[in-house]
N, C-alpha and C positions, 0 to 999 in steps of 0.2 A: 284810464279811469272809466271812460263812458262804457266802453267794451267791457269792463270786467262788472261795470251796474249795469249794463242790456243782460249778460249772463244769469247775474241772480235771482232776472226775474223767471222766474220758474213757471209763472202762469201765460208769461209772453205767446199769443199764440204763435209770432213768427221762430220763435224759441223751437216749440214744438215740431214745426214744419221740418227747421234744419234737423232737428233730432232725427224723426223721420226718413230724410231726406240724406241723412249722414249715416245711418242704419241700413237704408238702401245698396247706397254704395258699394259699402266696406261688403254687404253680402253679395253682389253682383263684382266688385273686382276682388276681395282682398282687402286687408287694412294696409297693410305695406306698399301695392299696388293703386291704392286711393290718394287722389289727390287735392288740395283743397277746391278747385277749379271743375275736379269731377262732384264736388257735394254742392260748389255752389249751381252747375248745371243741374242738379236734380232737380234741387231745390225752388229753381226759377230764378235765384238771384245772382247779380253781378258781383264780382270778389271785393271791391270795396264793401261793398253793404255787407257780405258775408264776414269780413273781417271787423265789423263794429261790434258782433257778436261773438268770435270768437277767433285766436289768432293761430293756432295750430289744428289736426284733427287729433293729435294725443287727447287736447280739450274735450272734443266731440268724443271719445273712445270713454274719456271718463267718464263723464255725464249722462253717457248709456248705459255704462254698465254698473254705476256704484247703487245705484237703486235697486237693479235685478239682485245681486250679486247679495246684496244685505236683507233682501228678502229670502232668500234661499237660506241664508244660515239662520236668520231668525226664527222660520219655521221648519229647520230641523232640530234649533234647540228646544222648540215649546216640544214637538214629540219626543225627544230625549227625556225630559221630564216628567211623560205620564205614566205612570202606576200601573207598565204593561212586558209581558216578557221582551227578553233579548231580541227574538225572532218577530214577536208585531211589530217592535219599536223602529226595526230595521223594515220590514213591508212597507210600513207606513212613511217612514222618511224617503226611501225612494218611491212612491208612489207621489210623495208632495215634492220630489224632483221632478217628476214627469208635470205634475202640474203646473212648475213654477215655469218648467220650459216651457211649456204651453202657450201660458198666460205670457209668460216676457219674452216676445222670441227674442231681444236681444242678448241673450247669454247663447245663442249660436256664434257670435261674432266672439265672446269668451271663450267658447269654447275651439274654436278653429284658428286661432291665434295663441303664440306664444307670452302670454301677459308681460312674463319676468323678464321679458327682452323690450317688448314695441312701450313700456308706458315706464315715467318713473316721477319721482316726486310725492309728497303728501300724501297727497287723491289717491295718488296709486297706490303705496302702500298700504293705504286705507284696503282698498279694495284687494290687493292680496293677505292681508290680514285676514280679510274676509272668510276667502276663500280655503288660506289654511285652517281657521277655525273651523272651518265646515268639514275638513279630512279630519281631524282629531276626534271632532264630538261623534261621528259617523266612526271614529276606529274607535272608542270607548264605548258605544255600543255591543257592537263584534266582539269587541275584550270583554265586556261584560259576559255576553254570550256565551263563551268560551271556559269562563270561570265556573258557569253554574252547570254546564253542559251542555247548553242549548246546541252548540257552537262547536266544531274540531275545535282541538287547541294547539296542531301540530302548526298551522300556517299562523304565521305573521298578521296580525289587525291591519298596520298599515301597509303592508301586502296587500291585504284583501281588498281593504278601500281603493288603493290601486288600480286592482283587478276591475271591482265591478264599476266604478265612474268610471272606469277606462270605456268599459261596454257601452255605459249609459249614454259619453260625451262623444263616442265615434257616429254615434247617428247621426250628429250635423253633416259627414260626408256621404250618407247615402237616405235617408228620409226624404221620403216624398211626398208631400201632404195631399198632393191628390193620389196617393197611390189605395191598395185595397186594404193593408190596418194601417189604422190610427197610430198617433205617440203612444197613446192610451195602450193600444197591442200589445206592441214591441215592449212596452216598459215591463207589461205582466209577465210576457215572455221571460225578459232579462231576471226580474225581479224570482221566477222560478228557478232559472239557472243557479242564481246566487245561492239561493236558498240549498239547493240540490250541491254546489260544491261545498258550502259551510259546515252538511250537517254531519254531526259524528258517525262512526262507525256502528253497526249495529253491535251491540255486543251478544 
């Protein structure tokens, strides 16, 4: 009981450390390869005190990511919504993917891990819930697209969603943040490609 009221405190600054400090980790070994013993060395603490906080790292894995993970589909649905063609709606949604990465590097650790394998229960499905909603509204754009012209209509929507997160999520294996472009870069780059295979044929 006490461990699952240390959890809830959210404002906990030692809350935040393990987050942190659990975030580190899993980026430096692996989630599969992290142990509770390596987060509590990060962190500075001994496994007792680490475990009054929290009893497994699937714990820590949720806690990291249900937050990114629901920001991202929140603000693809607000641009889904606005009153702009097929082809903005789609710039702009990945260009506030490149931002969310940005802003939350914990959706690296999402993204370089197999979700539907290392997490389960609730939380988790919360969080793959999530996530599928976020391929759906992203291929009902593309479908959109595709219907008015913007858009081929020979390939497959969720095909294409496929394709281009596929591009967008492989950066976690080679992005280098001190290197010479930005996320920023590479996003526009991607974000051109897409664009360049989506568009119809001239007639």
């Amino acid at each position: 009981m006490e461990r699952r009221q240390a959890i809830g405190r959210r404002s906990d600054a030692r809350w935040s450390e393990i987050l942190e400090g659990s975030a580190a980790a899993f980026a430096r070994h692996g989630y599969a390869q992290t142990t509770i013993e390596d987060i509590a060395e990060e962190v500075g603490l001994n496994r007792a005190t680490l475990y009054y906080y929290v009893g497994t790292k699937e714990e820590l894995l949720v806690a990291l990511l249900d937050g990114p993970i629901d920001t991202l589909r929140t603000r693809l649905e607000e641009v889904a919504q606005r009153p702009l063609p097929a082809r903005d709606k789609l710039v702009a949604a990945l260009r506030e993917y490149l931002r969310t990465m940005a802003e939350l590097p914990a959706l690296f650790i999402f993204l370089s891990e197999n979700i539907h394998r290392v997490m389960a229960g609730p939380e988790a499905d919360h969080i793959r819930a999530n996530a599928d909603r976020y391929g759906r509204v992203l291929a009902q754009i593309i479908s959109d697209g595709a219907a008015n012209g913007e858009f081929r209509s020979d390939i497959d929507a969720q095909t294409a969603v496929l394709g281009i997160i596929g591009m967008f999520n492989w950066m976690h294996r080679w992005f280098d943040p001190g290197g010479r472009k930005s996320l920023a870069d590479f996003g526009e780059d991607f974000i051109s490609l897409a664009l360049s295979a989506l568009a119809p044929a001239p007639r």
